[in-house]
Structure formats: C-alpha cells, structure tokens
C-alpha positions in Angstrom: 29.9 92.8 -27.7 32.9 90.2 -26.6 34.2 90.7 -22.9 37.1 93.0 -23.1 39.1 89.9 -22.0 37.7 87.7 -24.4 38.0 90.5 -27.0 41.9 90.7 -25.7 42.7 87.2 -26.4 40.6 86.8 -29.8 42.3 90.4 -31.1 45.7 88.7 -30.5 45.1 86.0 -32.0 43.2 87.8 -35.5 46.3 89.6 -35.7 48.7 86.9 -35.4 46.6 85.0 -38.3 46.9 88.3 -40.6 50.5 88.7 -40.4 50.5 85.4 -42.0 48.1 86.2 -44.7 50.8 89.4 -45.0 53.7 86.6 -45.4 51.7 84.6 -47.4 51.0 87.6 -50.1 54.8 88.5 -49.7 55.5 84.9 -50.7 53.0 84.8 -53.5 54.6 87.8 -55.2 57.6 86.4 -56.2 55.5 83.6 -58.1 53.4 86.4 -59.2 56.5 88.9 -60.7 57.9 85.5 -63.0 55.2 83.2 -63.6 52.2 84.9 -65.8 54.2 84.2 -69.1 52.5 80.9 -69.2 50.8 78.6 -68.0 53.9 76.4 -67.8 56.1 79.5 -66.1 53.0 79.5 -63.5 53.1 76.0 -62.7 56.9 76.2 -62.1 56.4 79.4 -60.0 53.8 77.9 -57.8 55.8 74.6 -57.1 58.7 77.1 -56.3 57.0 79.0 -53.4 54.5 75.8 -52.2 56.7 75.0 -49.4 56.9 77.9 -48.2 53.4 78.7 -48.2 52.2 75.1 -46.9 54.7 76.0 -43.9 52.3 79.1 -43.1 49.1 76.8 -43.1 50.8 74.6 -40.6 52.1 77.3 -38.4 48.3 79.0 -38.5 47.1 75.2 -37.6 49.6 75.6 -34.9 48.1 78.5 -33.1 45.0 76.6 -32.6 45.4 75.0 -29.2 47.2 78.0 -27.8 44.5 80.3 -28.3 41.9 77.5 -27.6 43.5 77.7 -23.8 43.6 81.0 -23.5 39.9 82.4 -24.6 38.2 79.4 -22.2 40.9 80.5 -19.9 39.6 84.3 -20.3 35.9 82.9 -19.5 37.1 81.2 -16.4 36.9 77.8 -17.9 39.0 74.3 -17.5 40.2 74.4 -21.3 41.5 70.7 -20.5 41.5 68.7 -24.1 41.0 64.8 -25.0 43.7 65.4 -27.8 45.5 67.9 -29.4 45.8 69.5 -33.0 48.1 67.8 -35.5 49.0 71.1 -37.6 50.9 68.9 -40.4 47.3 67.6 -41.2 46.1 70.9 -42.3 49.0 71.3 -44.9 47.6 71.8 -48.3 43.8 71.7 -47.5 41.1 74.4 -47.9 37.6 74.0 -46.3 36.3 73.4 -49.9 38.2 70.4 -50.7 41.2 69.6 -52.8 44.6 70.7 -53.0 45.2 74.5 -51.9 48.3 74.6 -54.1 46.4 72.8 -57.0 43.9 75.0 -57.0 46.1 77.7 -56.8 47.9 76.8 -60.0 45.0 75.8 -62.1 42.3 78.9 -61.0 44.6 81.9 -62.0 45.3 79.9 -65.6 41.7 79.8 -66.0 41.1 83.6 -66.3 43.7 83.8 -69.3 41.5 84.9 -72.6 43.3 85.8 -75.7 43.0 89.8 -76.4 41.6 90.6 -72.7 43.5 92.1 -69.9 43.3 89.4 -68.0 46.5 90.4 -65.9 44.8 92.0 -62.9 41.8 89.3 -62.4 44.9 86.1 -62.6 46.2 88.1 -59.5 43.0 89.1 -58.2 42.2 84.8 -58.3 46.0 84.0 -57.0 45.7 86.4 -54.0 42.0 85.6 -53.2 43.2 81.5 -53.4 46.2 82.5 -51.2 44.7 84.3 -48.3 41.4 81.9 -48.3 44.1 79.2 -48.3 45.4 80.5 -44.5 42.3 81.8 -43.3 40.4 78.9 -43.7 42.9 77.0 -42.2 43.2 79.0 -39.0 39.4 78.3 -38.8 39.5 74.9 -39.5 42.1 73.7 -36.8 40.1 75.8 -34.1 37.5 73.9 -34.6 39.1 70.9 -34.5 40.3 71.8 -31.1 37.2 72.9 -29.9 35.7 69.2 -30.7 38.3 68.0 -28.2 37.3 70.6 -25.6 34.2 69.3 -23.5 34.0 72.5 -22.1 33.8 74.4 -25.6 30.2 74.1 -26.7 29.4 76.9 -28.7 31.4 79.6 -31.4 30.6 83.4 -32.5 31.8 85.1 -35.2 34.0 88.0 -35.0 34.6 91.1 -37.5 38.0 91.9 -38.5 38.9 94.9 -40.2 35.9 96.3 -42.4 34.1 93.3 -43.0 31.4 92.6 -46.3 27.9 93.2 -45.7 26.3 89.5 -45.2 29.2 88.9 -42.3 28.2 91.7 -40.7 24.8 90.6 -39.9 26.5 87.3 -39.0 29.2 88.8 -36.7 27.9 87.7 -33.2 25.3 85.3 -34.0 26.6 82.0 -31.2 26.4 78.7 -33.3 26.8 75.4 -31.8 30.4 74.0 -31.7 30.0 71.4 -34.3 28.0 73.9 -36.8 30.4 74.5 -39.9 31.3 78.0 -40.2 29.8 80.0 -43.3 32.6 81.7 -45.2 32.7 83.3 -48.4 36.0 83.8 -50.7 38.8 86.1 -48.8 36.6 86.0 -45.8 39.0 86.9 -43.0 36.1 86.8 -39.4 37.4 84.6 -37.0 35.7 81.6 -34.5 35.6 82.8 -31.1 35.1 79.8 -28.6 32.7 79.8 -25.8 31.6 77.6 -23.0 28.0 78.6 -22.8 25.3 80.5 -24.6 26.5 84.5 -25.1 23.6 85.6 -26.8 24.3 88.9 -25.0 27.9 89.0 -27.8 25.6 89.9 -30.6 27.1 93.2 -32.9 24.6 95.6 -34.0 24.6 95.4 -38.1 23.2 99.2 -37.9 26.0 100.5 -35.6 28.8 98.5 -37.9 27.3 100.6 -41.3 27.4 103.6 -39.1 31.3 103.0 -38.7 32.1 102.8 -41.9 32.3 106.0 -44.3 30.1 106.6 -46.8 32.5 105.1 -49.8 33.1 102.4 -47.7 29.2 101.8 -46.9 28.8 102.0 -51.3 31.7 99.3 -51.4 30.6 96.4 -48.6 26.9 96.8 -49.0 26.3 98.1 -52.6 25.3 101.7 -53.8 21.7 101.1 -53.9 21.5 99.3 -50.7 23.8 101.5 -49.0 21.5 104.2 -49.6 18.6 102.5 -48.7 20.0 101.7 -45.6 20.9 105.0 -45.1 17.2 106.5 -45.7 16.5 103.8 -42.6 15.8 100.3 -44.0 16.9 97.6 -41.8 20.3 96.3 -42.8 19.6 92.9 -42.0 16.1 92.8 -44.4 18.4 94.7 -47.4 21.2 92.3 -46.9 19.4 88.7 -46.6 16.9 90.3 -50.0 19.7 89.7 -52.0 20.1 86.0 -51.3 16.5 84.8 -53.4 17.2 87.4 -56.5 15.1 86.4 -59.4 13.7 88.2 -62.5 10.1 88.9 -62.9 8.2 90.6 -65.4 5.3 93.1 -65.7 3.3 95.4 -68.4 6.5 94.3 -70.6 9.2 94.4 -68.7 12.0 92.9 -66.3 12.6 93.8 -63.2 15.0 92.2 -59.9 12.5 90.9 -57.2 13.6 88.6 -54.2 11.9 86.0 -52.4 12.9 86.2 -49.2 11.2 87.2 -46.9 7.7 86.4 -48.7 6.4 84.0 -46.9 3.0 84.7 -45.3 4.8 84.8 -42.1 7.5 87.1 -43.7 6.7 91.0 -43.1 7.1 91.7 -46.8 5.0 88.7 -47.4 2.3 90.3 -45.2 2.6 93.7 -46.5 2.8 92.8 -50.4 0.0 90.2 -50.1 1.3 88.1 -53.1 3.1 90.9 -55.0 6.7 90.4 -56.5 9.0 92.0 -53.5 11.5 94.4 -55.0 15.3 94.6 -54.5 16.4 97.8 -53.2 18.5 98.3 -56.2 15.2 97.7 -58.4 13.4 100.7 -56.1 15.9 103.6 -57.0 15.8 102.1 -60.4 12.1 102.5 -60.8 12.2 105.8 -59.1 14.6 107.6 -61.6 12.3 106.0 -64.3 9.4 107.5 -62.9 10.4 110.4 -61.0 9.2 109.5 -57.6 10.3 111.7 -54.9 12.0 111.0 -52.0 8.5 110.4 -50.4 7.4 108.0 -52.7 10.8 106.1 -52.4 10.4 105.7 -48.5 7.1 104.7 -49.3 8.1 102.0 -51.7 10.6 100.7 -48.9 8.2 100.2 -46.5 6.0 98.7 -48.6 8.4 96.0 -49.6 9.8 95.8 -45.6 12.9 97.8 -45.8 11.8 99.9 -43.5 10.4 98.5 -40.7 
C-alpha cells in the first residue's frame, strides 16, 4: 500500500484530474443533445465544444509539475527539475496518436448503421474518446515531468474508484520511469512518482475482488471468472488466462483454451503436460454440459492452475 502521505498527495491529485473528466462529459453533452442528426451536425457540434475541451487537456497538463513536487516532496525528496512542462503541447493529443478531437468526430460516425440502434454505442464511443482524451493526458505530462526529475526513477500504478480486472493485478507493480504506461480505453489509474524501489506499495488483487460486491465482482472480472475466483482460483492466473484465448478442438468440438501460462516452466504447463489449458469460462461451461459437481469443478481448476 502507498504511505498515507504519499497516498494524501496522489488522492488529491486523482480527484482533481476527475472533476475534469466531469467537466469534460458536461462539455460533451451539449455536442451530444444537437449533433447525432448527422454526420455533418456532429462535425459542427464537435468543432463547437473543441476549445473548450482542448482547454481541459491543457489545464490537466498543468497539474503535472505541481503534483510532481509535492509526492517527491511527501518522500523526503529534492523534486528540483532540469525543465518544466509546457501544458499547450499536450493540447489535442492522445497517447495513441492523432488528433483527440479528430478522432472524436470521426469514431462516433463510425458506429452509425442503417436500421440499428446505434444511438447509445455513438455515445458510449464519444464519452469513452472524451474521458481517455483527459486521462491520458494527465498521465502523459507526469511523465514528462518525471524525465526532468533526476530524483524520480521509478512509477506505480494506483486504482481509482472500482477499477477493471487486468489493472487490478497491475495496481502497485513499480515500473521504471521511462517504461510507457499500459492503459486500456476509459482507463482512469493514475502514475504515482517515486524516488526508489517500493516494492513493499504492491495492492493485493485478492483483497481488491474481496471489496467489491458480488455484481460488481460479475461486471470487472466476468461471471465465469468471478466465480472461479470466488471458489479460490488465483485472480492473477484467471486474469492474465484471458490474454492467449484461442479455439481448440476435440472429439468434434470447439472449445476456449489459453496459452498462457503453458510453458514448461508455467504451473499449468507442468500440470497439463501438453494438454489444451482451459479458460475458466470454458470450465463451468463443460460442467453444466456434463454435470460435474462442485468437486469435479475444483478439480478441473486445479488441474488447469486456477487454483494454486
């Protein structure tokens, strides 16, 4: 966990970033309530609200140094830079490259499909644009600073809010200072500075499930590998299963297996010995196919290194 000072300075500074996300949204409504008629009409709504929202992603740029001083200050460290963060540079960027407003004209328009509702994924795609728009910008200018700071040599993620289930066994890990920081759509963690190794910052995945409720658990982590989690599987083995997802196919039929983790060094590798690992999701499956009581189903977990 962060130092309660640390913790002090980085929660200020998380919340400061979301009321601008909150602005942001507010903004993005008005363009939202006029423009869906057409394409055109969403163009003209966009270009209406851009300076106002490029204004937010420079003031988010501008927190950068501010907090920079005060989390090295909160660890007893010079926070003395050899330059400072230029917020105007930040206007109208997003950490994927391009134009944020661009992108935020042309990606909603992409959805529209004659005779679908395609109402509530344009909005979905305008507010996900929107708040990725700020949040990578608050990340991107710390960094920045941070490369300017001699004394700032590593990062660690921090949770905000109820976080998805692959930052949540990120949330805590210390990355080196120059290390790009892995985000995902609408991500909202935050870059907290340090000026040495904190391995001892880490967040327990298990006790972050444990917080959440049970339709909250379903939501982040998915119903099948919520439940597996909850029957004891390690939430870091369910969670990184679903990045090597592949279908294989046996006595006539297909079935999600995963990859990771196979390796003869892997503890699924050891304990399948060349079989296909099954995704959680792919277990329940096969047991309400076969009827395999709970037993069986614990068994199967193990078997594939859920349960460790």
């Amino acid at each position: 966990m962060l130092p309660s000072s640390v913790a002090e300075v980085a929660g200020t500074y998380s919340r400061l970033v979301d009321e601008l996300v909150v602005e942001a949204m507010a903004v993005l409504d008005q363009a939202l309530s006029r423009g869906r008629s057409s394409p055109e009409a969403w163009r003209d709504a966009v270009q209406a609200i851009g300076d106002r929202l490029l204004a937010l992603q420079v003031t988010a740029a501008s927190y950068a140094d501010p907090y920079l001083n005060d989390v090295l200050d909160a660890q007893d460290t010079d926070p003395v830079a050899d330059a400072v963060v230029q917020p105007a540079a930040f206007a109208d960027t997003t950490d994927g490259g391009g134009s944020w407003l661009q992108g935020l004209v042309f990606a909603p328009n992409s959805v529209r499909e004659p005779g679908v509702e395609w109402a509530s994924r344009f909005a979905f795609v305008a507010r996900s644009i929107t708040a990725t728009g700020i949040t990578d910008v608050a990340r991107g200018s710390v960094q920045a600073g941070m490369q300017a700071r001699p004394a700032t040599r590593w990062y660690v993620r921090m949770l905000t809010g109820k976080s998805c289930a692959r930052c949540a066994i990120l949330a805590g890990r210390q990355y080196r200072s120059s290390v790009a920081f892995k985000r995902h759509r609408r991500c909202d963690c935050r870059v907290v500075p340090a000026a040495e190794s904190v391995r001892d910052w880490t967040v327990d995945p298990d006790e972050y499930f444990r917080s959440l409720t049970t339709e909250e658990q379903d939501e982040r982590f998915g119903k099948a590998n919520a439940e597996a989690i909850r029957l004891g599987a390690d939430v870091a083995q369910v969670v990184n299963a679903e990045s090597g997802v592949y279908v294989a196919s046996a006595h006539g039929r297909e079935y999600l297996a995963t990859t990771t983790g196979t390796t003869r060094r892997g503890l699924a590798g050891q304990r399948l010995d060349g079989a296909a690992r099954l995704l959680p999701d792919e277990i329940f499956l096969q047991a309400e196919r076969l009827g395999w009581d709970r037993e069986e189903i614990l068994a199967q977990l193990r078997r594939n290194a859920y349960l460790i």
